[in-house]
C-alpha positions as CSV (number, residue, x, y, z in Angstrom):
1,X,12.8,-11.1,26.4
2,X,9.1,-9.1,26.2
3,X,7.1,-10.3,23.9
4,X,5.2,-7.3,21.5
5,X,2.1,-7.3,20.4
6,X,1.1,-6.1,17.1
7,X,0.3,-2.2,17.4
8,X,-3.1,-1.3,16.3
9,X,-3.7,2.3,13.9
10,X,-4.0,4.8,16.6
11,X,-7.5,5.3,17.8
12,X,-9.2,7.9,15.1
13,X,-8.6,11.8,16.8
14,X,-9.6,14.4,14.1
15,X,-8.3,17.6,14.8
16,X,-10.2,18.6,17.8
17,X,-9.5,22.0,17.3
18,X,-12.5,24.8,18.2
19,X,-12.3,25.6,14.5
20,X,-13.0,22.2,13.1
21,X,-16.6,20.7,13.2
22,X,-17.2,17.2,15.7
23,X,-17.4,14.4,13.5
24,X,-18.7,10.9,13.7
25,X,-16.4,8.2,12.8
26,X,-17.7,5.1,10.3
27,X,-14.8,2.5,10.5
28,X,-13.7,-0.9,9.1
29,X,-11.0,-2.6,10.8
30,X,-8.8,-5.2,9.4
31,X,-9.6,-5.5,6.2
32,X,-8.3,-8.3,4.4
33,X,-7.4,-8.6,0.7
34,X,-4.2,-9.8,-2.2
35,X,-3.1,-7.5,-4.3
36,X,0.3,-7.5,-5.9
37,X,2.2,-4.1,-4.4
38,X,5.9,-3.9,-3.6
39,X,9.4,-3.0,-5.1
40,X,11.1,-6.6,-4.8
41,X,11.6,-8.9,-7.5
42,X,9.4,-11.2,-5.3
43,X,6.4,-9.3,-5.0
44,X,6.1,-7.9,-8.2
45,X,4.4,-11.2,-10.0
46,X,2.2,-13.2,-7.0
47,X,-0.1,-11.3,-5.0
48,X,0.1,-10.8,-1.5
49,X,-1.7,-10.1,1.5
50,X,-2.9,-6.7,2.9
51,X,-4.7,-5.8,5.3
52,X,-6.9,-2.1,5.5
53,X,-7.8,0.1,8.1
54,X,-10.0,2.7,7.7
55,X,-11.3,5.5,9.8
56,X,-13.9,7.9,7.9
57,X,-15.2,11.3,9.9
58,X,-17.7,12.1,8.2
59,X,-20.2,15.7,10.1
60,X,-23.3,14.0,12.0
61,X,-24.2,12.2,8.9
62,X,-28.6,12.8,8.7
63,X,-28.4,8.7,9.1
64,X,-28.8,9.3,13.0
65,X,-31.9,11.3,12.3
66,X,-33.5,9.0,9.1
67,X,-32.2,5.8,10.3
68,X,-31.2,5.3,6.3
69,X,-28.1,3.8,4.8
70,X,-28.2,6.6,2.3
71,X,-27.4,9.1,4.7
72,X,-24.0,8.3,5.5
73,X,-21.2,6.5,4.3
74,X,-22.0,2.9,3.3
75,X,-19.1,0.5,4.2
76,X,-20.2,-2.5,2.2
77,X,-19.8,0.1,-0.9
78,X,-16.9,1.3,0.6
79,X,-15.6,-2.6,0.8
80,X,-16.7,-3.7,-2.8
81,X,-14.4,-0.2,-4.0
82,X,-11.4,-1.6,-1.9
83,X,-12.1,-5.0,-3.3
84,X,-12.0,-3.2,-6.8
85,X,-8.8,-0.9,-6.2
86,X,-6.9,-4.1,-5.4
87,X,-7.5,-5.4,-8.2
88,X,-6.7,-2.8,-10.4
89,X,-4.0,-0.3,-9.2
90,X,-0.5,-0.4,-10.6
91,X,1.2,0.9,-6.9
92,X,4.5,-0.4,-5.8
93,X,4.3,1.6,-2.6
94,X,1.6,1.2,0.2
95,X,2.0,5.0,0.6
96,X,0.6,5.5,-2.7
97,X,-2.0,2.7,-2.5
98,X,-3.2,4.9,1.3
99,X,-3.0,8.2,-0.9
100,X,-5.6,6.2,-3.7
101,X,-7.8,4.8,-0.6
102,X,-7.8,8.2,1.2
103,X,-8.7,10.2,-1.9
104,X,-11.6,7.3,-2.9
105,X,-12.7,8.2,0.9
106,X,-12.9,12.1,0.0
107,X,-13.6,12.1,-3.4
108,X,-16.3,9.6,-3.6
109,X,-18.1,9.0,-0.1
110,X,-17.7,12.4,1.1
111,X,-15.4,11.8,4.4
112,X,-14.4,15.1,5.7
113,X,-11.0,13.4,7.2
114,X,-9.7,9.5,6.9
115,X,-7.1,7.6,8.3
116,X,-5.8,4.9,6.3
117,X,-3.7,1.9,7.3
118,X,-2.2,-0.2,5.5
119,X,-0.2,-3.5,6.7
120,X,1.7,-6.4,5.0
121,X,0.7,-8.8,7.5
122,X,3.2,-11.2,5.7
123,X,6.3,-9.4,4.8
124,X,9.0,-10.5,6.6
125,X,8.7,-13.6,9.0
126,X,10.4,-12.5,11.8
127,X,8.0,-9.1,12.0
128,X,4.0,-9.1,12.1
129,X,3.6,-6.6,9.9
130,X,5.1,-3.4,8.0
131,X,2.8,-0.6,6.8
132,X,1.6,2.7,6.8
133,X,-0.6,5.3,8.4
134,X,-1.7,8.2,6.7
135,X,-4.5,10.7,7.6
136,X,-6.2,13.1,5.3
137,X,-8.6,15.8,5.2
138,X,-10.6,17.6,3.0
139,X,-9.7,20.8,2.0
140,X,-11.7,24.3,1.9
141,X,-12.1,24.2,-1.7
142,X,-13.0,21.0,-2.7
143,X,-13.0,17.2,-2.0
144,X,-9.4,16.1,-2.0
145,X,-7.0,17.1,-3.8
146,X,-5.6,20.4,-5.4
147,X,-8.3,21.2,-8.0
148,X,-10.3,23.1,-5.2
149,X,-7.5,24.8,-3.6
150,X,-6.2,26.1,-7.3
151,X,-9.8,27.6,-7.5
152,X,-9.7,28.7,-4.5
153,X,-5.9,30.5,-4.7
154,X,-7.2,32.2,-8.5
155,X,-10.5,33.7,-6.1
156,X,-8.3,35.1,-3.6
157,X,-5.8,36.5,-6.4
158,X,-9.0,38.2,-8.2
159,X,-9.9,39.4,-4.6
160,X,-6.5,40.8,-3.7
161,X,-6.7,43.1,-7.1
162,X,-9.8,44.2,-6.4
163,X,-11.7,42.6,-8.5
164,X,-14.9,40.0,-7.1
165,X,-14.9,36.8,-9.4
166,X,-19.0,36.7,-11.0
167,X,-19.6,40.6,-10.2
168,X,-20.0,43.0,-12.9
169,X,-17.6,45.2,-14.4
């Protein structure tokens, strides 16, 4: 019988698209951590392990041109908020957990796109590990989420009646 190894996150591929800007990639690769996450009787009062994934495009951050930390995305700071969301999220599902990681990514170290894996390395002992891959990217109108596409849908409305948003009447 062939023996399987453990798949690895797909290598990070933005959308390549001519519309989409080229993007440098800032990664950390398995992550390891506890955390209590799950929907089982048995996971629901010890912590397990988990381990992260991250991929974070991010435009050609001014860091290739200063040569400072400052400049682009910081993964130590990025580690210490993992370390911190593990120990305080309420999640039973990894899918929600990726969701919290990929919107911490957008929201709060400016990463145009992510791709977020996360693995229970120990789930099952007959499997090396379950999880889940999810990718995200920031939107038009703002970081993450739908705050800056609600502003932007209310501009275009205004727009589409004729009337400019700011301009005099």
């Amino acid at each position: 019988m062939p023996s399987f190894a453990m798949p690895k996150p797909p290598t990070p591929t933005p959308d390549s698209t001519p519309a989409a800007e080229p993007l440098d990639i800032v990664f950390i690769d398995g992550f390891q951590g506890e955390t209590i996450i799950g929907i089982h009787q048995d996971e629901l009062h010890a912590t397990q392990p988990v381990r992260i994934d991250l991929a974070i495009g991010i435009p050609r951050p001014r860091a290739c041109d200063t040569d400072r930390i400052g400049d682009t995305v910081d993964y130590g700071e990025v580690r210490l908020a993992l370390r911190s969301l593990l120990n305080t999220h309420r999640f039973q599902l990894l899918e929600a957990f990726a969701e919290a990681v990929a919107s911490l990514l957008l929201d709060d170290f400016g990463a145009h796109w992510v791709r977020v894996g996360v693995t229970k390395p120990a789930k099952f002992e007959d499997v090396d590990g379950v999880g889940v891959i999810i990718e995200r990217r920031r939107t038009l109108g703002g970081p993450s989420g739908a705050r800056g596409s609600t502003q932007a849908a209310e501009v275009l409305s205004l727009i589409g009646t004729g009337m400019v948003p700011g301009g005099s009447r």
